[in-house]
Backbone as JSON Lines, residues from 0, in Angstrom:
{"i":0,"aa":"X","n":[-31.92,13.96,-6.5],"ca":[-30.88,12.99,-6.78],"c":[-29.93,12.93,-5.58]}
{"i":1,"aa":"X","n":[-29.79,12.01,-5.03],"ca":[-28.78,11.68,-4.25],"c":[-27.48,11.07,-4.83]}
{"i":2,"aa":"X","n":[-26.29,11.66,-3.94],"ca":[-25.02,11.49,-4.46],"c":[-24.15,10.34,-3.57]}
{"i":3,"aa":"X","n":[-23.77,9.5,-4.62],"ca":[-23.97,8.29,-4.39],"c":[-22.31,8.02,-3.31]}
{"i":4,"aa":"X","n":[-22.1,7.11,-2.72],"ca":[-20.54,7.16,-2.28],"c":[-19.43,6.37,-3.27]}
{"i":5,"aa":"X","n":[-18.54,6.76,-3.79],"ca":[-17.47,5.77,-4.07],"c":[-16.49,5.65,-4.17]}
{"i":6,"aa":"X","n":[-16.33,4.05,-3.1],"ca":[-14.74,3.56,-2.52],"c":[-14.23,3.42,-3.73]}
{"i":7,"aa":"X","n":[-13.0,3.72,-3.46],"ca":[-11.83,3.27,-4.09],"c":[-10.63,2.5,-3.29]}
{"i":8,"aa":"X","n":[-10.5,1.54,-3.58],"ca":[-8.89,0.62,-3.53],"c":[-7.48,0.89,-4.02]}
{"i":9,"aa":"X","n":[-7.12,1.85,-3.78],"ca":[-5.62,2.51,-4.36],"c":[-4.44,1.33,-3.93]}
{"i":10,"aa":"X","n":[-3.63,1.09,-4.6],"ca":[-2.36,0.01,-4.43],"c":[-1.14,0.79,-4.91]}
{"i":11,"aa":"X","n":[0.01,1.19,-4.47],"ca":[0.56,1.6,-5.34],"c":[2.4,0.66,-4.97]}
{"i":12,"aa":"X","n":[3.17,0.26,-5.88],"ca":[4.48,-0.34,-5.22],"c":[5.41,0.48,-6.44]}
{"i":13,"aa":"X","n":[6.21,1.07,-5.65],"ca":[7.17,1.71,-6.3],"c":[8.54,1.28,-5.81]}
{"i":14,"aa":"X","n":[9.68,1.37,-6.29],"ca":[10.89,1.55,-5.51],"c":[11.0,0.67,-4.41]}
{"i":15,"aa":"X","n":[10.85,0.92,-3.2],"ca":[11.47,0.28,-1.57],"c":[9.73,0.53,-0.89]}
{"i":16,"aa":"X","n":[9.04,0.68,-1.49],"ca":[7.72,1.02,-0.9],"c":[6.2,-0.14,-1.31]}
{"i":17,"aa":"X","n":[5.23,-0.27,-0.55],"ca":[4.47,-0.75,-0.97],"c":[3.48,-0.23,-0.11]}
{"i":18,"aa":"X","n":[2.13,0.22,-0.81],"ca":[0.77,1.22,0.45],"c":[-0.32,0.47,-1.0]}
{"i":19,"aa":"X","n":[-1.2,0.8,0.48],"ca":[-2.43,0.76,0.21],"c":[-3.66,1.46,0.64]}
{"i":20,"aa":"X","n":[-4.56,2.18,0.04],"ca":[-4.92,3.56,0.87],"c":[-6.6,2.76,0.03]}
{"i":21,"aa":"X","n":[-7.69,3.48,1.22],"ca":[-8.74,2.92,1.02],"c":[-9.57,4.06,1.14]}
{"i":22,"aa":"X","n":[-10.54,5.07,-0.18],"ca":[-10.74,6.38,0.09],"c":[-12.59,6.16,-0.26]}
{"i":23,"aa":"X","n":[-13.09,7.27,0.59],"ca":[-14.85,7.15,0.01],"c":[-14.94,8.52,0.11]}
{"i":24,"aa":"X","n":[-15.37,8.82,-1.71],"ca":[-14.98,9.92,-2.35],"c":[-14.19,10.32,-2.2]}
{"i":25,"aa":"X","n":[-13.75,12.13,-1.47],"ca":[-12.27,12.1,-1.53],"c":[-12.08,12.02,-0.25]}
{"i":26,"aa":"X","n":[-12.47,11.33,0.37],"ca":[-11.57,11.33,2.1],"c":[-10.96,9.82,2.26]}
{"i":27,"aa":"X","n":[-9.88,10.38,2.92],"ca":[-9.1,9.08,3.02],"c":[-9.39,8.26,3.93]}
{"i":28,"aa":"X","n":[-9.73,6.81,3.75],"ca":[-10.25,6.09,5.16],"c":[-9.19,5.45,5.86]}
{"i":29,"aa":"X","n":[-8.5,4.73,4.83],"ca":[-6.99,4.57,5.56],"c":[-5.93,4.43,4.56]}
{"i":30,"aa":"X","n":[-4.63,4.49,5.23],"ca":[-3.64,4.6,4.46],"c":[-2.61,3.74,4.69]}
{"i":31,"aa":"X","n":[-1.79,2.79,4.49],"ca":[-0.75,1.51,4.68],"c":[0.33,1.84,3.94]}
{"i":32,"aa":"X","n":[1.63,1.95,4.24],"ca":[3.01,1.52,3.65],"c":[3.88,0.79,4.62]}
{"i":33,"aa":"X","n":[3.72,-0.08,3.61],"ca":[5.55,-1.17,4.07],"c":[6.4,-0.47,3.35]}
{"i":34,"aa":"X","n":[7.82,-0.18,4.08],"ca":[8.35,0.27,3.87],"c":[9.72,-1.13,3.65]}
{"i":35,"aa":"X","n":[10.82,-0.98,2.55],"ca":[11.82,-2.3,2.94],"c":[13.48,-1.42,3.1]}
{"i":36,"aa":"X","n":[13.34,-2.28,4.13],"ca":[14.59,-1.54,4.8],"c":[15.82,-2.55,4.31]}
{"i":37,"aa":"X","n":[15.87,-3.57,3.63],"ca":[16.52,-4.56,3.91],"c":[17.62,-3.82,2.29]}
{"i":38,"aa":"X","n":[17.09,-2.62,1.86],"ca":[17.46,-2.05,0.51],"c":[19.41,-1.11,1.28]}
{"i":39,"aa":"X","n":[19.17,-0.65,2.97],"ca":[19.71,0.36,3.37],"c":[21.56,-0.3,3.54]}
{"i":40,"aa":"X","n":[21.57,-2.28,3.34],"ca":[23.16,-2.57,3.6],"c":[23.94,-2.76,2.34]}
{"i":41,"aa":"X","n":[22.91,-2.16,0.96],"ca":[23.45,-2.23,-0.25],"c":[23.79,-0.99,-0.9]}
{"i":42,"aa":"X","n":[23.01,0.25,0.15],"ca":[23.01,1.74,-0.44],"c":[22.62,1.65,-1.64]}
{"i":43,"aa":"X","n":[21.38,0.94,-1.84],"ca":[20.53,1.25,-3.02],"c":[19.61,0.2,-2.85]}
{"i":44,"aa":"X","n":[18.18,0.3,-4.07],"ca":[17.8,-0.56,-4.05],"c":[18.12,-1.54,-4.93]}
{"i":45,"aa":"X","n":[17.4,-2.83,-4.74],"ca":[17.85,-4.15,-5.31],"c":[16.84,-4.42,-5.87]}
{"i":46,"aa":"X","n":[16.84,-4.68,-7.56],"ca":[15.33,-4.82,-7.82],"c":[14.98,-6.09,-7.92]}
{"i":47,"aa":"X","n":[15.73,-6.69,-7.61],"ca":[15.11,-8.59,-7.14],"c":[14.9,-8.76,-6.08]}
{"i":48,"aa":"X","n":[14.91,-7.81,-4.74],"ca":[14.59,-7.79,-3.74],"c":[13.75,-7.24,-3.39]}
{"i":49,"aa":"X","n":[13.54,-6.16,-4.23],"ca":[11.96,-4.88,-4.28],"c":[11.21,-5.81,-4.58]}
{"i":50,"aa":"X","n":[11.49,-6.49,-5.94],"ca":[10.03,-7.72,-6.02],"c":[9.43,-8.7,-5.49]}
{"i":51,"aa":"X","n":[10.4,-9.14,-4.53],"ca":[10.22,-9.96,-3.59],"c":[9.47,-9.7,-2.65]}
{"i":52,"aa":"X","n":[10.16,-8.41,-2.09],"ca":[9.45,-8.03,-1.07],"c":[7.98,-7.44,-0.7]}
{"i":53,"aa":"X","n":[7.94,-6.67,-2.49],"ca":[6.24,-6.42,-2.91],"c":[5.45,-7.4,-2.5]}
{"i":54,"aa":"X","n":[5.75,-8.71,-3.33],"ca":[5.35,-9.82,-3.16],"c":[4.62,-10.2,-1.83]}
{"i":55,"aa":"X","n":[5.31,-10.32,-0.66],"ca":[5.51,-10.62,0.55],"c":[4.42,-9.56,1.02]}
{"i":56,"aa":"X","n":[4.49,-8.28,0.7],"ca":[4.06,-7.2,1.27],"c":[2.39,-6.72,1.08]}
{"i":57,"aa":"X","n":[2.19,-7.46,-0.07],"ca":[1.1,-6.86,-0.95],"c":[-0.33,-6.94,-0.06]}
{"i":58,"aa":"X","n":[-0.33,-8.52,0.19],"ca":[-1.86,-9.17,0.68],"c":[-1.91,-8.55,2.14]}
{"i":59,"aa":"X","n":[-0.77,-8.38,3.02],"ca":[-0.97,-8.18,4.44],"c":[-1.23,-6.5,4.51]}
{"i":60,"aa":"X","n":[-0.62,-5.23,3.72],"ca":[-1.25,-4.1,3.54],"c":[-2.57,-4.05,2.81]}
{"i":61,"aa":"X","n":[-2.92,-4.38,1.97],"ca":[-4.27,-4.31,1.9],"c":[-5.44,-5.46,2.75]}
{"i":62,"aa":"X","n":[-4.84,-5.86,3.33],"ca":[-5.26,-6.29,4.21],"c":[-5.6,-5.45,5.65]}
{"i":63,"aa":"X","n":[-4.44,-4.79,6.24],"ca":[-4.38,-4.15,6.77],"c":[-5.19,-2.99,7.02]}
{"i":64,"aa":"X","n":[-5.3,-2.24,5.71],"ca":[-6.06,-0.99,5.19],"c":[-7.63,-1.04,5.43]}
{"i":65,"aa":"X","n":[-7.82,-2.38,4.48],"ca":[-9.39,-2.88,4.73],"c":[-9.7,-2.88,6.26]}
{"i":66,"aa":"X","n":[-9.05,-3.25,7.31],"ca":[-9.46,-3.55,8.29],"c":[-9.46,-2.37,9.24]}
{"i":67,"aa":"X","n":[-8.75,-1.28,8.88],"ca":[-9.02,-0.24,9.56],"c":[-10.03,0.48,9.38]}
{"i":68,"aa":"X","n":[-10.9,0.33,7.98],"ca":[-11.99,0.61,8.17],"c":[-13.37,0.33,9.09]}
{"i":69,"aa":"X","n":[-13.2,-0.47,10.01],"ca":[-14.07,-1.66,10.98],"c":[-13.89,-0.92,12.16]}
């Protein structure tokens, strides 16, 4: 029996953060965070601005991620 490979697509947006990590089995192939800085002239975050910025952030890190695999 051969043991088969499998990718996984991890996304995760929390808080001021947004990554995307691209793993086959357990090794990591790549790893992406946007980070939003735009949270640091309010001394906190803004959560209508976290969502926004997820938003904004989402397609170009996993985008990103995918392509470092190449």
């Amino acid at each position: 029996m051969h043991p088969e490979e499998v990718f996984i697509l991890a996304i995760e947006s929390s808080c001021d953060d947004t990554a995307a990590a691209v793993l086959r089995n357990d090794i990591v192939l790549s790893n992406v965070v946007a980070r939003q800085s735009i949270h640091e002239e309010y001394g906190g975050v803004v959560p209508e601005l976290a969502s926004r910025a997820h938003q904004q952030n989402i397609v170009p890190v996993v985008d990103v991620a995918l392509k470092k695999l190449t």
